[in-house]
N, C-alpha and C positions, 0 to 999 in steps of 0.2 A: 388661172391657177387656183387649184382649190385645195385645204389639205382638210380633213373632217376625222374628229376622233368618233369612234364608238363605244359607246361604254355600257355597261350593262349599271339599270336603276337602280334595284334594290338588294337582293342578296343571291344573283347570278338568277341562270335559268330563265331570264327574262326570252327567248326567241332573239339571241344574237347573229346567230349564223344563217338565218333564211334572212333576216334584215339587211346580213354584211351582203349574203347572193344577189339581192336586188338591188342594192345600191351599187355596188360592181360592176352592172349595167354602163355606169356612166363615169367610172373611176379606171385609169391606167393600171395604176399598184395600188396592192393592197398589202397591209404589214400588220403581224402579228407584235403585239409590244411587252405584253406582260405575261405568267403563269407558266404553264408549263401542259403538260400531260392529264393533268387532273378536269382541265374543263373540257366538254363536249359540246359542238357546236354541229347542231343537225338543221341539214337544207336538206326539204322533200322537192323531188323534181317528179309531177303529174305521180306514179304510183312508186316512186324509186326513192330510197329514204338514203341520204349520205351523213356519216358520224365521221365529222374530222376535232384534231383533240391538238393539234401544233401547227398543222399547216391551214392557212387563213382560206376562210371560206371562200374568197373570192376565184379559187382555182377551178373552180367548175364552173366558170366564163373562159371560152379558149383565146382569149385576146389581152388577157390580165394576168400583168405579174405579182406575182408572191413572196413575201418577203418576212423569214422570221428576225426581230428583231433581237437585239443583245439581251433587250429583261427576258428575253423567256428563257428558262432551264429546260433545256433537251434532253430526250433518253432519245437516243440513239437507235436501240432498239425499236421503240415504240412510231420514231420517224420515218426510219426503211418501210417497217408494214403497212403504214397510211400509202406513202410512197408506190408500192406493190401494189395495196388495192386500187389504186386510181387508177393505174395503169391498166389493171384487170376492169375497169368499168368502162376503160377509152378515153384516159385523160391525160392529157401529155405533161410533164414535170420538165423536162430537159430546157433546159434556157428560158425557165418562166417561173424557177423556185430558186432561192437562195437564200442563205443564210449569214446572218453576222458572225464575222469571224470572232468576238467578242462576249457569244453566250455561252453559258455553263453547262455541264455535264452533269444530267443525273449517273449518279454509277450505281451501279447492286446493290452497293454500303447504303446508300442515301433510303436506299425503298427497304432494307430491312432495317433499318434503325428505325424508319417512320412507323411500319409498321409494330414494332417491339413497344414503343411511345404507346402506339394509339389500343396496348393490349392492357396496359395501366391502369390505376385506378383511377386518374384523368382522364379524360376525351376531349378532345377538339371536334371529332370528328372528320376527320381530314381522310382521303381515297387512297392514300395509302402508295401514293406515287414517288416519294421518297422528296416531293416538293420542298417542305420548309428544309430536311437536313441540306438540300443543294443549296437551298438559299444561307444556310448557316455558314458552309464554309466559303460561299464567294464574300460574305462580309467578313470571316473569319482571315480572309486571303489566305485558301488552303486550297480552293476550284481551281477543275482542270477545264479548260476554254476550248471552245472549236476550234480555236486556231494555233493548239498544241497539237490538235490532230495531224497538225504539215509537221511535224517533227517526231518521229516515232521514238526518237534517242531519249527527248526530254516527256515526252507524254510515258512512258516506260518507266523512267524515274519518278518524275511525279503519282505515278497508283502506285508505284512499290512502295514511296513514303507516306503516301498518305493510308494504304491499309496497315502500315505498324501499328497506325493508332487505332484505327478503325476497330482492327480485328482485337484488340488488346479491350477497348467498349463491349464489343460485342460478347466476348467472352467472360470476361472479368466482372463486369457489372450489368449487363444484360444476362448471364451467364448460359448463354446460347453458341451455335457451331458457329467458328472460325470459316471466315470465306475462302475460295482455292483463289491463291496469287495469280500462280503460273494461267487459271485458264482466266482471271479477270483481263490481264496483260493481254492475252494473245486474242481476247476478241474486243479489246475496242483496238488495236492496231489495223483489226481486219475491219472495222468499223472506218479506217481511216480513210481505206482506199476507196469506198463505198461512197463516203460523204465531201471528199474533197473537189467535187466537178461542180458543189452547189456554194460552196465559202466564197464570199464576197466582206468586203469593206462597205460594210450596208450605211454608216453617215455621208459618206464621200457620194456614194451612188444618189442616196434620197434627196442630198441637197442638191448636187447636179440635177436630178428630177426637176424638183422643184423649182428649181433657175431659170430651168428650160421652159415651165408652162404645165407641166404634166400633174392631171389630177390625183391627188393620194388618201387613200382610206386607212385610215389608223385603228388596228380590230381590237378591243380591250377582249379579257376573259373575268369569269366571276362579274361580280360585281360590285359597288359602290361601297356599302355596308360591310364589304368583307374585307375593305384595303387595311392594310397593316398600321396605317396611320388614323384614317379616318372609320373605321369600321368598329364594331360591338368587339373591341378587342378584349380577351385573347381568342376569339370566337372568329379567327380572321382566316383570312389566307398570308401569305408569307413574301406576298408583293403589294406592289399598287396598282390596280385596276381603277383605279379615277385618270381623270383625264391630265394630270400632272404626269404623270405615270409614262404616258404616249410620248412623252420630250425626255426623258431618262434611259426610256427603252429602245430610241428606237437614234439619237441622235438628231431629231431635227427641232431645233430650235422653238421655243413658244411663240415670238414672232411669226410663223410661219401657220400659225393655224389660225383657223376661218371659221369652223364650226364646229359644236361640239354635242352630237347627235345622241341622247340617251335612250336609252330601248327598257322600256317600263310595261311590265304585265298588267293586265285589266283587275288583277286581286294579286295577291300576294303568295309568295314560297319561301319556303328557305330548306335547307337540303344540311344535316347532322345539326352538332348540336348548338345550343346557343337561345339568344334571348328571341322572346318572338311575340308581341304584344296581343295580335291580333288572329293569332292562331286558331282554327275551328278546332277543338277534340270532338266533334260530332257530328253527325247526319250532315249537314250542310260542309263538314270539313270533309268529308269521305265523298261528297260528290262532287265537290271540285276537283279532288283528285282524279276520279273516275272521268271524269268529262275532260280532264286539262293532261291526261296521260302523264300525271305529275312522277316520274318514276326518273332516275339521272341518264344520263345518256353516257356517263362514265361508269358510275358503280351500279345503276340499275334500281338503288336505293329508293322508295317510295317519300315524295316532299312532304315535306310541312305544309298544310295549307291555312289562309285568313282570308279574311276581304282585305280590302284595297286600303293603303295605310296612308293617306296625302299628307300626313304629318311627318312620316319616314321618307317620303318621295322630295317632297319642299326642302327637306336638310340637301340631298343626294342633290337636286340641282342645282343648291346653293355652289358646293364642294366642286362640283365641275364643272362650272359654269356654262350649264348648258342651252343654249340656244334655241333646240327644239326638240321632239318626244318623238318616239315610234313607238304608237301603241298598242300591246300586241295582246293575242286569244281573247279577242272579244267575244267572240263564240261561244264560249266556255259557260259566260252569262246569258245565256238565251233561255234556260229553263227556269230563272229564279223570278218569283213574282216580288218579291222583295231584294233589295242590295245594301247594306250597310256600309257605310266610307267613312273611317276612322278620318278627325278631322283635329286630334287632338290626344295628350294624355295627362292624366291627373295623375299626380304623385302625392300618395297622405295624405289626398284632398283636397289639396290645392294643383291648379292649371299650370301646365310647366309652359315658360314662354319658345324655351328651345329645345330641338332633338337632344337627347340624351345619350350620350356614348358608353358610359358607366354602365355595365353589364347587371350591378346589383339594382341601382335607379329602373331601367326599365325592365329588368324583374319584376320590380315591384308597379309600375306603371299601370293604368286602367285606362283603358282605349275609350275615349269619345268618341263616338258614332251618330253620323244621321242618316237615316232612312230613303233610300230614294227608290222610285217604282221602278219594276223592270219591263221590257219590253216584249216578251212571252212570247218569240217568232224569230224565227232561223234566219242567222245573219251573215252564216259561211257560205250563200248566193249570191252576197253584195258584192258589185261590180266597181262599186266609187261610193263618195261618205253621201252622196243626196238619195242612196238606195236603202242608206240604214234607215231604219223606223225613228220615230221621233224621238221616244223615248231612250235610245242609244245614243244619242247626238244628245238629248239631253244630259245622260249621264257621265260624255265625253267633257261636255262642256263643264260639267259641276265640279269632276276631280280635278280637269284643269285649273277651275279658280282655286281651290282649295291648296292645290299641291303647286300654282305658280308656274304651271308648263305650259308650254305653245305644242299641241299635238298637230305633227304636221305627216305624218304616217297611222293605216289603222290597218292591224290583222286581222281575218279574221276566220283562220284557219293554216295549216300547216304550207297548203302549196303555195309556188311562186305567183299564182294567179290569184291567190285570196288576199293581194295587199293591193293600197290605193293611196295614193297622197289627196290629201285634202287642201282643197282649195282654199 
């Protein structure tokens, strides 16, 4: 029995979703535990590119069940279409996806209010999925649950009572259109009949799994730096994507995990707005872009790019006490004769001992850097880690010590075949 969380390093976009693909290889289920709609998880198969955003990567193995857990907030809509497309590429869903009867409903209300939010003189930068408003009202206890969907009586009551308020926001101090009741009501009802063939009792199921022997992959979204708790907050996302997170989201017990797998990029991203130490504004930022296809897989947004931060990395495996590293877009650095690995930051000029969470602190922050050579020759051919050039293996091994990670995966390129565990 094995259960392995997933988590994404740094500030998401690390290459979750070709990680979770290959690892699924060797895992029964696989479960979705936290976010929602707003993350995109792309697995390229030989020339065929797949963007899934709720349902866990591991569904394009026909032999692997799927399982979204109770942290993720659902749009309903957004689910059917994934749903649809799979089926249109030849992928079977029927008794190999389910859901916790226990997760929330984005509704309409959630994605325009989020949107109105992010039209402010504030920004989060948030996709605009209506994510944090779903997550306000399930702590608010005002969410309507997947498992209101078997009740048409009461899921009907609850969106008539919940848009009084809604619509009363929305107009009144938003001062924008009032949403239509009559047609919110009548399509998640038809939403009901659609999704209730996949509603499972998802702790009951996992831990019976688990009892039984059966391997389980625990998928996070975002990433580490953006959890609600632990992340550059308010610069966050509206859940927790740390490995804490995978035993809240999904029902199975912290006893029950074995390994806690983080998937960290060869340099660094980050995707809206927020603090970002090691950021490139130049020539070297715009090629990483251009080489790393830094663009979102949800809003299409082009990332933030830096070099490689092991002083942001080292906190992040601290927080989830991670085990071992998949390290991804090696590739990316094959043209730089030079590589810079932040290995520190000085605040006011003095050396901070610890990551800093305080948004104005590393604002203010100056990235410590050391120099390492690069290895000038194409590494998206590599078949295993003794075909990288020396100088890759050396710079594997340097951010290792630096950042305190065991790399025991390396990418080094989009397809299933560009990865290789290391011996």
């Amino acid at each position: 029995m094995s259960v392995t969380v997933i988590v994404g390093g740094q500030w998401g976009d690390e290459g979750k979703g070709k990680i979770v693909d290959i690892l699924s290889e060797s895992h029964r289920i696989v479960v979705r535990y936290q976010g929602g709609a707003n993350a995109g998880h792309t697995i390229q198969i030989k020339d065929k590119k797949y963007v899934l955003h709720l349902i866990p990567s591991g569904i394009l193995r026909d032999d692997v069940i799927c399982v979204i857990g109770n942290g993720v907030v659902i749009d309903p809509a957004a689910l059917l279409d994934e749903i649809k497309l799979l089926k249109e590429h030849g992928f079977s869903v029927e008794g190999r996806l389910f859901i916790s009867q226990n997760a929330h409903l984005i509704m309409p209300y959630h994605k325009i209010i989020d949107s109105l939010n992010e039209s402010g003189k504030t920004k989060i930068g948030t996709t605009g999925k209506g994510i944090g408003p779903c997550y306000i009202d399930k702590y608010a206890r005002k969410g309507i649950r997947i498992i209101d969907l078997l009740d048409p009586v009461k899921l009907e009551r609850k969106i008539r009572e919940n848009l009084v308020e809604k619509n009363n926001l929305i107009t009144d101090f938003y001062k924008s259109e009032k949403l239509d009741v009559e047609k919110i009501v009548d399509t998640y009802l038809a939403f009901d009949r659609e999704i209730d063939p996949y509603i499972k009792d998802v702790p009951s199921y996992l831990n019976k799994a688990i009892a039984d022997g059966t391997s389980v992959l625990l998928e996070g979204a975002q990433g580490a730096l953006l959890d609600v708790d632990h992340g550059t907050y308010p610069y966050v996302t509206s859940s927790n994507p740390t490995s804490g997170g995978a035993c809240t989201g999904t029902g199975i017990p912290p006893t029950k995990i074995t390994e806690v797998t983080a998937i960290i990029k060869a340099y660094t991203t980050r995707v809206g707005e927020g603090p970002f130490p090691t950021e490139l504004l130049d020539e070297t930022g715009e090629k990483l872009r251009a080489k790393g296809f830094e663009f979102g897989a949800t809003t299409g947004r082009p990332r933030r790019c830096g070099w490689f931060d092991a002083f942001l990395v080292r906190y992040s495996c601290m927080i989830n006490g991670t085990t071992s590293v998949a390290l991804t877009k090696m590739d990316v650095l094959d043209t730089f004769p030079e590589i810079k690995v932040c290995t520190g930051y000085k605040h006011h000029g003095k050396l901070l001992n610890n990551f800093p969470v305080d948004c104005d602190i590393l604002n203010e922050s100056i990235p410590v850097y050391e120099t390492v050579e690069g290895w000038m020759c194409d590494t998206s051919k590599c078949l295993s880690y003794d075909d990288l050039p020396q100088k890759a293996k050396e710079y594997i091994s340097f951010i290792s010590e630096k950042a305190g990670m065991n790399v025991t995966i390396v990418s080094v390129g989009p397809n299933r075949e560009q990865t290789f565990f290391v011996n």
